[in-house]
VEXTORBA-424007 format. One record per residue: x negated, y negated, z negated of N, C-alpha, C in turn; residue in one letter. Coordinates in steps of 0.2 Angstrom, whole numbers, padded with zeros to 4 digits, m for minus. Example, Ala and Ser with C-alpha at 12.3 -4.5 7.8 and 13.67 -1.06 7.14 Angstrom:
BEGIN
{n.east: m0066, n.north: 0028, n.up: m0039, ca.east: m0062, ca.north: 0022, ca.up: m0039, c.east: m0066, c.north: 0016, c.up: m0039, code: a}
{n.east: m0064, n.north: 0011, n.up: m0035, ca.east: m0068, ca.north: 0005, ca.up: m0036, c.east: m0064, c.north: 0000, c.up: m0039, code: s}
REM end
This chain:
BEGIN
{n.east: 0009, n.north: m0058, n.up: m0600, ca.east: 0004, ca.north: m0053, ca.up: m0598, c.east: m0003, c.north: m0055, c.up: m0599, code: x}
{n.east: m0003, n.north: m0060, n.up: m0597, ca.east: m0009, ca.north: m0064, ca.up: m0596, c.east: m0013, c.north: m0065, c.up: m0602, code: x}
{n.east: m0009, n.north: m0066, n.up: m0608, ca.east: m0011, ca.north: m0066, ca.up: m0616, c.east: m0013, c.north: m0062, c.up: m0618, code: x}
{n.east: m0008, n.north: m0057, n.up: m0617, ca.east: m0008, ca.north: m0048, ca.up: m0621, c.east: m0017, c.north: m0048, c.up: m0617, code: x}
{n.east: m0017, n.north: m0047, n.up: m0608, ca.east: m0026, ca.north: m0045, ca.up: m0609, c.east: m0030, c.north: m0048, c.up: m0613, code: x}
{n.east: m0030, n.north: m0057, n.up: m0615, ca.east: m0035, ca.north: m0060, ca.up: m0616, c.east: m0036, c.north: m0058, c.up: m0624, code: x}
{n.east: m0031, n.north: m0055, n.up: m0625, ca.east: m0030, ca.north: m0055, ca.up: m0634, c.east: m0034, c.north: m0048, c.up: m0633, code: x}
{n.east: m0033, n.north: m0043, n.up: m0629, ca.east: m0035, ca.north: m0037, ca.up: m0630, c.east: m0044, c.north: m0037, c.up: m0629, code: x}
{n.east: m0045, n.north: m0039, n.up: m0624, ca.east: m0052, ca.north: m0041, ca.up: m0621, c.east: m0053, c.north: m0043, c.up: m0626, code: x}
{n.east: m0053, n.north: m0049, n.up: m0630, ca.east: m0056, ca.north: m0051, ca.up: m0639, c.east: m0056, c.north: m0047, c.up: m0642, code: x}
{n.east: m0050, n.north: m0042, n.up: m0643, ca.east: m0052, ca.north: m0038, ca.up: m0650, c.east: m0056, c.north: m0030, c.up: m0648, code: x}
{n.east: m0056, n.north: m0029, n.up: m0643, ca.east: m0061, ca.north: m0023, ca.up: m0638, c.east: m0067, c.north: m0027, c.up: m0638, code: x}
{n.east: m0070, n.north: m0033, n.up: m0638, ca.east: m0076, ca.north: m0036, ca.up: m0638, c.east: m0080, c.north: m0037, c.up: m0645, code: x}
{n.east: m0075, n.north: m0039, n.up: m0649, ca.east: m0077, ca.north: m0040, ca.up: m0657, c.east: m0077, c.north: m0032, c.up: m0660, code: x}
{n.east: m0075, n.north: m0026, n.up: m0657, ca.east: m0075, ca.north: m0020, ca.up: m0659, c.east: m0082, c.north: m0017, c.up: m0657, code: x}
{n.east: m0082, n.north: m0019, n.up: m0651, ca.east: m0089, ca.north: m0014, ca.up: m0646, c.east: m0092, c.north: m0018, c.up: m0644, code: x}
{n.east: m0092, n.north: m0025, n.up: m0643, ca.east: m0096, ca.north: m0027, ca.up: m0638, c.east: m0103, c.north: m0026, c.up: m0640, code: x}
{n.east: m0104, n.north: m0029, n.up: m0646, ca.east: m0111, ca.north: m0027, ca.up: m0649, c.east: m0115, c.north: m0019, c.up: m0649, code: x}
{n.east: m0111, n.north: m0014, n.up: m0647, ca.east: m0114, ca.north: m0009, ca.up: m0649, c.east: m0117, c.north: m0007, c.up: m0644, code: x}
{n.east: m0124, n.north: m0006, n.up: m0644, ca.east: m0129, ca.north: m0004, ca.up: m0638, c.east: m0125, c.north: 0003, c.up: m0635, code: x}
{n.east: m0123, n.north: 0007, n.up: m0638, ca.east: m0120, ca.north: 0013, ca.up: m0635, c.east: m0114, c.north: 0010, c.up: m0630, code: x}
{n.east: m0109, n.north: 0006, n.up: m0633, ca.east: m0105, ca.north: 0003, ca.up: m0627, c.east: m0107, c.north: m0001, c.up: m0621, code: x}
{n.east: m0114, n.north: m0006, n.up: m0622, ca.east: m0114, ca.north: m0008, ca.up: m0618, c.east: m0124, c.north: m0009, c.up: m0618, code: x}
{n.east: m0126, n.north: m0008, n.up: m0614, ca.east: m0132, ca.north: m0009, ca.up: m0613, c.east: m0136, c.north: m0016, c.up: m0613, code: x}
{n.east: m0140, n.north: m0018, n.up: m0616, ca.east: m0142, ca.north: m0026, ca.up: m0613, c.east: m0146, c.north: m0027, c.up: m0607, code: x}
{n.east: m0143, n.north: m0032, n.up: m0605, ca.east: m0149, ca.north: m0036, ca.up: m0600, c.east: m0154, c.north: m0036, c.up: m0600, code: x}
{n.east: m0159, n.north: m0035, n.up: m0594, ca.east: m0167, ca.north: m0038, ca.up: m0597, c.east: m0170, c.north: m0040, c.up: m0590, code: x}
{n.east: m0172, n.north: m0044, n.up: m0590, ca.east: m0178, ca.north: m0050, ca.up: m0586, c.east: m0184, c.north: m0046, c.up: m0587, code: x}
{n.east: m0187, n.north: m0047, n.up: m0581, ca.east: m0193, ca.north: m0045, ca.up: m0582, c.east: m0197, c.north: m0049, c.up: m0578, code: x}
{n.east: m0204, n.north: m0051, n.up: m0579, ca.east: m0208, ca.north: m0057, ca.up: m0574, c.east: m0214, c.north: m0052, c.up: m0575, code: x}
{n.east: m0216, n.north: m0050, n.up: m0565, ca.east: m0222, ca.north: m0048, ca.up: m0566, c.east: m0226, c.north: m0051, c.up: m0560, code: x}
{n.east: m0234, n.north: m0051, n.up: m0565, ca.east: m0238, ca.north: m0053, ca.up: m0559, c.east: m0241, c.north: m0051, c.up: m0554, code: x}
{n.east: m0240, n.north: m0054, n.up: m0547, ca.east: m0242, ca.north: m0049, ca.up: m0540, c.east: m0246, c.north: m0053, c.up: m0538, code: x}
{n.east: m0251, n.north: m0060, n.up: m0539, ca.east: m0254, ca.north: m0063, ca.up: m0536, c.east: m0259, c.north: m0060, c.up: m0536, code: x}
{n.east: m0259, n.north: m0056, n.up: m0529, ca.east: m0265, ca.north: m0052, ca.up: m0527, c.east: m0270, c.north: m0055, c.up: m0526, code: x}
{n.east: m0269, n.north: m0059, n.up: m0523, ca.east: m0276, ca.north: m0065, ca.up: m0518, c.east: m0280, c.north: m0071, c.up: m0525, code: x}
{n.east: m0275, n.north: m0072, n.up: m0528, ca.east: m0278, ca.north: m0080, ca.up: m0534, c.east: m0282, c.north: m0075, c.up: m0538, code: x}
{n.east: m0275, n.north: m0068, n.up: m0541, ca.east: m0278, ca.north: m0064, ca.up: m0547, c.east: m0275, c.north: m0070, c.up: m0553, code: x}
{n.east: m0272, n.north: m0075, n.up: m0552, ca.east: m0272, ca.north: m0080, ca.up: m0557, c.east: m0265, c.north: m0077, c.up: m0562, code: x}
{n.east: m0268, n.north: m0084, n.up: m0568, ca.east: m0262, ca.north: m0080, ca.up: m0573, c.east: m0256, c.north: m0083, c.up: m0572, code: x}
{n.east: m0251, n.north: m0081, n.up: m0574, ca.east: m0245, ca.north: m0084, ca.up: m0576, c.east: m0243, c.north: m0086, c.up: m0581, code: x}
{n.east: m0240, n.north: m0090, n.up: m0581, ca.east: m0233, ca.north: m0096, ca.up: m0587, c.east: m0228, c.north: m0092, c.up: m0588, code: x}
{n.east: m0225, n.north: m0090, n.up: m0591, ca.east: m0218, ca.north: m0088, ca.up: m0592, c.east: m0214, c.north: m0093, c.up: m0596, code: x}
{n.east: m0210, n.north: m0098, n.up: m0595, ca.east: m0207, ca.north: m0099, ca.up: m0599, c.east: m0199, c.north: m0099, c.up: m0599, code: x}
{n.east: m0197, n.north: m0097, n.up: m0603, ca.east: m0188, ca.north: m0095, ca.up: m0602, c.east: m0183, c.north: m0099, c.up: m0607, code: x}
{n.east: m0177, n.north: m0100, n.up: m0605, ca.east: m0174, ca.north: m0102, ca.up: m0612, c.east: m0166, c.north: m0103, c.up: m0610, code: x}
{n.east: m0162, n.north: m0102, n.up: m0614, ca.east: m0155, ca.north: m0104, ca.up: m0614, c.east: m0152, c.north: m0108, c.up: m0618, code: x}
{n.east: m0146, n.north: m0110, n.up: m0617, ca.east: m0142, ca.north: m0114, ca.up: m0624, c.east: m0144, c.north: m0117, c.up: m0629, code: x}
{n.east: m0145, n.north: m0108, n.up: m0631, ca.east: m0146, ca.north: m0106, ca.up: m0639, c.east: m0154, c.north: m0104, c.up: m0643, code: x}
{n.east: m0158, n.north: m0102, n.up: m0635, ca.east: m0163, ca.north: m0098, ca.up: m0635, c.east: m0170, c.north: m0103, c.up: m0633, code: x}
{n.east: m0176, n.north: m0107, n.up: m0636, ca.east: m0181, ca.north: m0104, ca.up: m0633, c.east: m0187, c.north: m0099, c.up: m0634, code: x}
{n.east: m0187, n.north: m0097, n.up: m0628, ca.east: m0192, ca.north: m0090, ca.up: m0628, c.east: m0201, c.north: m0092, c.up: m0628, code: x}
{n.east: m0201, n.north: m0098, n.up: m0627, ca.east: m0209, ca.north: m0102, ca.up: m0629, c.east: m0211, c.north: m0100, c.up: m0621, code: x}
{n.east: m0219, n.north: m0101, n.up: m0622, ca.east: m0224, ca.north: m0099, ca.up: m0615, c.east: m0225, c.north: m0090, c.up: m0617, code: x}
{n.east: m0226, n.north: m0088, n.up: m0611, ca.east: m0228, ca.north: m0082, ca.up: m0611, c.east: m0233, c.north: m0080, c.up: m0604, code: x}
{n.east: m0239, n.north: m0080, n.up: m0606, ca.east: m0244, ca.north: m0078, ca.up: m0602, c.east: m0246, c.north: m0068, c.up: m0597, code: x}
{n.east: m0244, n.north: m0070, n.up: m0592, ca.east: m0245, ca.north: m0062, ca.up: m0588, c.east: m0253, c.north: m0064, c.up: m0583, code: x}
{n.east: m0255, n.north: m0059, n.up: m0585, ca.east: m0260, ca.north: m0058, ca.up: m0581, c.east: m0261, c.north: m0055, c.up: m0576, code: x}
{n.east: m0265, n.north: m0055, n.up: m0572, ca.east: m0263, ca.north: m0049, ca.up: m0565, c.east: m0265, c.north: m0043, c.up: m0567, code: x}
{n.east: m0260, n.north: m0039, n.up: m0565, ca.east: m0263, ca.north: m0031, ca.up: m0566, c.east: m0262, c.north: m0031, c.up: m0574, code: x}
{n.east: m0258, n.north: m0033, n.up: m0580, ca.east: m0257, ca.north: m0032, ca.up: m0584, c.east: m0250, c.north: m0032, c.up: m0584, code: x}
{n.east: m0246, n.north: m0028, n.up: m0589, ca.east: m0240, ca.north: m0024, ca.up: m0590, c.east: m0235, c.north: m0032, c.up: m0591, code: x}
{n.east: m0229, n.north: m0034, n.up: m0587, ca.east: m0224, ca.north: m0035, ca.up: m0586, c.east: m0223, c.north: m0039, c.up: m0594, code: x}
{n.east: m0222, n.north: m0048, n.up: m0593, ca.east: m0216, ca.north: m0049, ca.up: m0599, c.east: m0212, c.north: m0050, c.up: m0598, code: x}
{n.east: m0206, n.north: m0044, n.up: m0601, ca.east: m0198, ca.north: m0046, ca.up: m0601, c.east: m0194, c.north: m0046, c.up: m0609, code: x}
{n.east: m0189, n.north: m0049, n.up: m0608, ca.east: m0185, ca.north: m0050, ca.up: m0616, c.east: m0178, c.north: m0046, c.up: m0613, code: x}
{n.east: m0172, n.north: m0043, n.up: m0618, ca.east: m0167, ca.north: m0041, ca.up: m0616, c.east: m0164, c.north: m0045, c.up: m0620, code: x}
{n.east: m0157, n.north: m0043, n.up: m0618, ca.east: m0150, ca.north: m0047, ca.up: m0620, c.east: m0144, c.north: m0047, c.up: m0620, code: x}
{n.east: m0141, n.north: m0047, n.up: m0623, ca.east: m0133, ca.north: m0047, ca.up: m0622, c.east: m0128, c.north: m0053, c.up: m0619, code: x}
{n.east: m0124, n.north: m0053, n.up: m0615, ca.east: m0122, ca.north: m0058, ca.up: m0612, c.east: m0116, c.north: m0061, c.up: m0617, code: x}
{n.east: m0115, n.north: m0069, n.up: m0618, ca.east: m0110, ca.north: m0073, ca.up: m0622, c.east: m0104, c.north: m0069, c.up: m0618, code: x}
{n.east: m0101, n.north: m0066, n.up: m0623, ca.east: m0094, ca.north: m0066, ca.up: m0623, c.east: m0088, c.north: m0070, c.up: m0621, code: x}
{n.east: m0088, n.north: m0076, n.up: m0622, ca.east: m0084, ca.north: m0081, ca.up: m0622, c.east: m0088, c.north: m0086, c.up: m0617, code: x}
{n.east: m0093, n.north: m0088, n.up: m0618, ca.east: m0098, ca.north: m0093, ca.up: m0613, c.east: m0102, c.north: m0091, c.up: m0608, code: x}
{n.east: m0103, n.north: m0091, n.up: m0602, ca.east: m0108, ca.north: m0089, ca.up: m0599, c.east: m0114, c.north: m0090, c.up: m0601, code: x}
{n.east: m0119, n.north: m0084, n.up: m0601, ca.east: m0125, ca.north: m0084, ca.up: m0603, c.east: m0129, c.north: m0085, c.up: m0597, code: x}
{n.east: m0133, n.north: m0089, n.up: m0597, ca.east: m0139, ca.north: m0094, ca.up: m0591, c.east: m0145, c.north: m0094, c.up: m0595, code: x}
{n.east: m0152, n.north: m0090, n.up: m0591, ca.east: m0158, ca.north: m0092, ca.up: m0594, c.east: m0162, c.north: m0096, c.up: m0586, code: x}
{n.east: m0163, n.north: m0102, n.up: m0588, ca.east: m0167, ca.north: m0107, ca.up: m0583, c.east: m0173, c.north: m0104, c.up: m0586, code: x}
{n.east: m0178, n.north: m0102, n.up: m0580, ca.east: m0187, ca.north: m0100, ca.up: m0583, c.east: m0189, c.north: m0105, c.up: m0578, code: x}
{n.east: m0197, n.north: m0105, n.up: m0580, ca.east: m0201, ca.north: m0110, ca.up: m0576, c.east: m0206, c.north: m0105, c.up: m0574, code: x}
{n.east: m0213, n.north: m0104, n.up: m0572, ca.east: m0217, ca.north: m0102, ca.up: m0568, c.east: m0222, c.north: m0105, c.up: m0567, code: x}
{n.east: m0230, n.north: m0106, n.up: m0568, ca.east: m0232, ca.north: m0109, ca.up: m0568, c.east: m0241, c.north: m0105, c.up: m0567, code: x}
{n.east: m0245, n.north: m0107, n.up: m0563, ca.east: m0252, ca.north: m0104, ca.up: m0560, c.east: m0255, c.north: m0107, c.up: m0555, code: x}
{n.east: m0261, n.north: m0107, n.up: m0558, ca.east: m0267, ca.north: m0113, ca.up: m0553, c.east: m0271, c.north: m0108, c.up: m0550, code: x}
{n.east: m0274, n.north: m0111, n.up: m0542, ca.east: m0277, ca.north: m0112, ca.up: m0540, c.east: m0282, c.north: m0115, c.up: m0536, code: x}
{n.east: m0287, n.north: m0116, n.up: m0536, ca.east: m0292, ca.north: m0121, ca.up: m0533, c.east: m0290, c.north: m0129, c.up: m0535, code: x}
{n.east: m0288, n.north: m0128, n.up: m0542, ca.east: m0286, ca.north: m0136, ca.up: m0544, c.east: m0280, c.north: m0138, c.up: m0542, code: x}
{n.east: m0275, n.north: m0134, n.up: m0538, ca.east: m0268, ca.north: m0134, ca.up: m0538, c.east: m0265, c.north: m0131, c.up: m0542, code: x}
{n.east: m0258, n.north: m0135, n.up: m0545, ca.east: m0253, ca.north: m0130, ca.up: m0550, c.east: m0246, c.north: m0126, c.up: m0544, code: x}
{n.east: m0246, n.north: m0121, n.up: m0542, ca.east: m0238, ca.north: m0119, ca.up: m0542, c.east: m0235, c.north: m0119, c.up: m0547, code: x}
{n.east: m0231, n.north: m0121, n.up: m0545, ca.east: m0222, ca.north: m0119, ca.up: m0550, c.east: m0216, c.north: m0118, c.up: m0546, code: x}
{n.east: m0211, n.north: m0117, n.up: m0550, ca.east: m0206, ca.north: m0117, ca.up: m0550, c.east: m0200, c.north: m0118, c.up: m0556, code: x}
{n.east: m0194, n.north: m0120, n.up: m0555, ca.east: m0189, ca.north: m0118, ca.up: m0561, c.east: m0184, c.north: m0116, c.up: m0557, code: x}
{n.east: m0181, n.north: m0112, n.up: m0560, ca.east: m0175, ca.north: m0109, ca.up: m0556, c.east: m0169, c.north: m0102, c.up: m0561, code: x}
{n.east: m0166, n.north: m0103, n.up: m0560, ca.east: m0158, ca.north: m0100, ca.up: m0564, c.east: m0162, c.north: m0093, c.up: m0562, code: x}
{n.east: m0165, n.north: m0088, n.up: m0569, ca.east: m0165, ca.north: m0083, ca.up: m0568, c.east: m0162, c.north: m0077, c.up: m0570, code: x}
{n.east: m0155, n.north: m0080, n.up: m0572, ca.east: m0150, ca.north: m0076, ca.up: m0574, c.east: m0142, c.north: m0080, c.up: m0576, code: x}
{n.east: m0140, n.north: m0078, n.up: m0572, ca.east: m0133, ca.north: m0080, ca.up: m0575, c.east: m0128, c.north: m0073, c.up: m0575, code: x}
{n.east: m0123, n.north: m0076, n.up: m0583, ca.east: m0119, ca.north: m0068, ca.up: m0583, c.east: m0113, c.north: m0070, c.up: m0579, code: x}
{n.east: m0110, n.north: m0065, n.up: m0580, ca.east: m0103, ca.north: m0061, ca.up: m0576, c.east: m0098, c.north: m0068, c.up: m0581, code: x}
{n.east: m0093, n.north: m0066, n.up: m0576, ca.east: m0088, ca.north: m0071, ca.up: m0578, c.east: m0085, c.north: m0068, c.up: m0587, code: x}
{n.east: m0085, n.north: m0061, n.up: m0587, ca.east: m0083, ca.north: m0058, ca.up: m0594, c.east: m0090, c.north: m0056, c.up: m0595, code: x}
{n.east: m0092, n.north: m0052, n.up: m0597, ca.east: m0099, ca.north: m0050, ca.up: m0599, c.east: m0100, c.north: m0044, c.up: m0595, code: x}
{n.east: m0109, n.north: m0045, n.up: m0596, ca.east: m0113, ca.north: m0039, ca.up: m0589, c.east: m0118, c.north: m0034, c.up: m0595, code: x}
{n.east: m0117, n.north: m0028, n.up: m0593, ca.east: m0120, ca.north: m0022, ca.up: m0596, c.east: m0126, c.north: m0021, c.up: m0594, code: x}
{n.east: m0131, n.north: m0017, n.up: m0596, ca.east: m0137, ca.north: m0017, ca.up: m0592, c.east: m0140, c.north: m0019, c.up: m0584, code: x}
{n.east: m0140, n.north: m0024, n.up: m0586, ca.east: m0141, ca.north: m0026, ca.up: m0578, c.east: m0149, c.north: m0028, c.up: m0580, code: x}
{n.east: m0154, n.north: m0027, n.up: m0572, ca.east: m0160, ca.north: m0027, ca.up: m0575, c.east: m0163, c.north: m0032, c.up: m0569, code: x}
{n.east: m0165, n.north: m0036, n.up: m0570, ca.east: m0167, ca.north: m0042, ca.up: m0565, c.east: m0173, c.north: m0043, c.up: m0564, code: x}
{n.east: m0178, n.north: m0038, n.up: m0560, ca.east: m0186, ca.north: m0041, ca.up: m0560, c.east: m0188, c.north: m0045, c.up: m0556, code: x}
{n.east: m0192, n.north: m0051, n.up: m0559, ca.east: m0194, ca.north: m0059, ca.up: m0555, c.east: m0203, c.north: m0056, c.up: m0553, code: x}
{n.east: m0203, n.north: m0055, n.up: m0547, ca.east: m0209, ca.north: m0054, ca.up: m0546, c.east: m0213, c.north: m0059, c.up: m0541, code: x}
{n.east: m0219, n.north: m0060, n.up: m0544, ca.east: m0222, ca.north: m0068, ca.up: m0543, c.east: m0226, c.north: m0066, c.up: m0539, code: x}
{n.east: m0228, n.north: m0067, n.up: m0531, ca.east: m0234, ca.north: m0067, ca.up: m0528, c.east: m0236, c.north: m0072, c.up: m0525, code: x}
{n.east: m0241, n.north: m0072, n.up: m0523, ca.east: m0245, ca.north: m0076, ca.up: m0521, c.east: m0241, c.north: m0082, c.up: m0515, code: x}
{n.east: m0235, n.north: m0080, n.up: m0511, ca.east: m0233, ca.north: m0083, ca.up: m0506, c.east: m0225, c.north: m0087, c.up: m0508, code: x}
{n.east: m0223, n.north: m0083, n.up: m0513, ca.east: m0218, ca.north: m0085, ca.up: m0516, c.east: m0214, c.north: m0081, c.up: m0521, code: x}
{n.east: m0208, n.north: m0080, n.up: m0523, ca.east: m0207, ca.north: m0079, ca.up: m0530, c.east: m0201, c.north: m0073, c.up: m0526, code: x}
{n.east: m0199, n.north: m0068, n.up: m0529, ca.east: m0194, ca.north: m0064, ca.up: m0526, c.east: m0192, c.north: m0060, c.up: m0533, code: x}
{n.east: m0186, n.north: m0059, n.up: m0532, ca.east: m0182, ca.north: m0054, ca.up: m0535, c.east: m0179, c.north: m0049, c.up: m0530, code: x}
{n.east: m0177, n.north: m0043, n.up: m0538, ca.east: m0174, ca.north: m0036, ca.up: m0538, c.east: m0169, c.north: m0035, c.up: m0543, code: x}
{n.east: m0161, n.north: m0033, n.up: m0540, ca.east: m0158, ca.north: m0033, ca.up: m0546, c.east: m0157, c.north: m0026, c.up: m0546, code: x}
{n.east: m0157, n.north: m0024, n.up: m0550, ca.east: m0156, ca.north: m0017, ca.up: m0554, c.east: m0159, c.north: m0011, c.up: m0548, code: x}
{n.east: m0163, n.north: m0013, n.up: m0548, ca.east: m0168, ca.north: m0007, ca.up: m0545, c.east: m0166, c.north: m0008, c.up: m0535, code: x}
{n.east: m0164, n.north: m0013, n.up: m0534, ca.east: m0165, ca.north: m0013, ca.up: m0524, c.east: m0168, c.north: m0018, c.up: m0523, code: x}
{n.east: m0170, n.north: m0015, n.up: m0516, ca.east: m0176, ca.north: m0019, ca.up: m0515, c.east: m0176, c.north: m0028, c.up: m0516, code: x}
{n.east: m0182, n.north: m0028, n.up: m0516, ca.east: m0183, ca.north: m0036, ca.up: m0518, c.east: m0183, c.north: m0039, c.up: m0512, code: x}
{n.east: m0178, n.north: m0045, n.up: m0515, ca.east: m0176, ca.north: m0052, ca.up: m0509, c.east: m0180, c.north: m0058, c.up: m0510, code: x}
{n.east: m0184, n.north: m0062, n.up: m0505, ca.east: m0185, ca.north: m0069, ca.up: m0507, c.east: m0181, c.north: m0074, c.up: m0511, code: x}
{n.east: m0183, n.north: m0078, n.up: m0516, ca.east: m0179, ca.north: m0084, ca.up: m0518, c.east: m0181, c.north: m0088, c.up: m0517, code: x}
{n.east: m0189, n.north: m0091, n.up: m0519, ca.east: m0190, ca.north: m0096, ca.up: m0520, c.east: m0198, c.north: m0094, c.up: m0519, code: x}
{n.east: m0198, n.north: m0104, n.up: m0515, ca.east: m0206, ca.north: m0106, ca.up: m0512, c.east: m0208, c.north: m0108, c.up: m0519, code: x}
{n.east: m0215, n.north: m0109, n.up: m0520, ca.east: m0219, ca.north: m0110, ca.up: m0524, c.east: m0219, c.north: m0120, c.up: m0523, code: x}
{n.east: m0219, n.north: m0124, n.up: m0527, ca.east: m0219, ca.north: m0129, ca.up: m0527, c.east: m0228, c.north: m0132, c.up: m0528, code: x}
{n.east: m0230, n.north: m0135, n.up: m0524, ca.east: m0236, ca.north: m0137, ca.up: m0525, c.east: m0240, c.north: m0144, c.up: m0527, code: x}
{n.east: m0242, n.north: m0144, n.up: m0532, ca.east: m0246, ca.north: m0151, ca.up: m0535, c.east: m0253, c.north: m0151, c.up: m0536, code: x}
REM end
């Protein structure tokens, strides 16, 4: 029984997994809230397979996010870093901000919003929770 799903879950994955009509991609989004610094942000993201390079947000300017589809077979993981000075201090952070579903996850939408006090997320539109303090040097 255990064979027949795994074999079927492959050939249903290899048929439609790819199709944006069946299944929607992921997307990350990092936005700047540092209200008080106004300072910019580092984005940097990457998996496995992927790096995403630096990406710079400004305050009050439009969100960078990338989408994606989750590994089929492997769990898909993107480690980002986080990175913004103030008065000659760097914050940062690195932190896991996305791991997939044990099979694969559909339009899931994860927004990483950076403020001034610490780093919080939102997943798929409820409200945002603290993760993480700002590391400071």
């Amino acid at each position: 029984m255990n064979l027949f799903f795994n074999i079927s879950f492959l050939i249903f994955t290899l048929c439609f997994g790819s199709s944006e009509a069946i299944c929607h991609k992921n997307t990350l989004v990092f936005q700047n809230s540092l209200t008080l610094s106004q300072s910019i942000i580092d984005v940097h993201c990457k998996s496995k397979d992927d790096d995403l390079g630096h990406h710079f947000v400004k305050f009050k300017d439009p969100a960078y996010n990338f989408s994606f589809h989750d590994n089929v077979i492997l769990t898909t993981e993107f480690d980002c870093s986080l990175y913004w000075n103030k008065n000659n201090l760097v914050y940062h952070q690195t932190f896991v901000a996305y791991i997939g579903a044990d099979f694969f996850r559909c339009g899931a939408l994860y927004i990483w919003n950076a403020r001034d006090d610490a780093l919080y997320l939102s997943k798929n539109r409820k409200p945002e929770k603290f993760m993480y303090n700002w590391i400071i040097q």
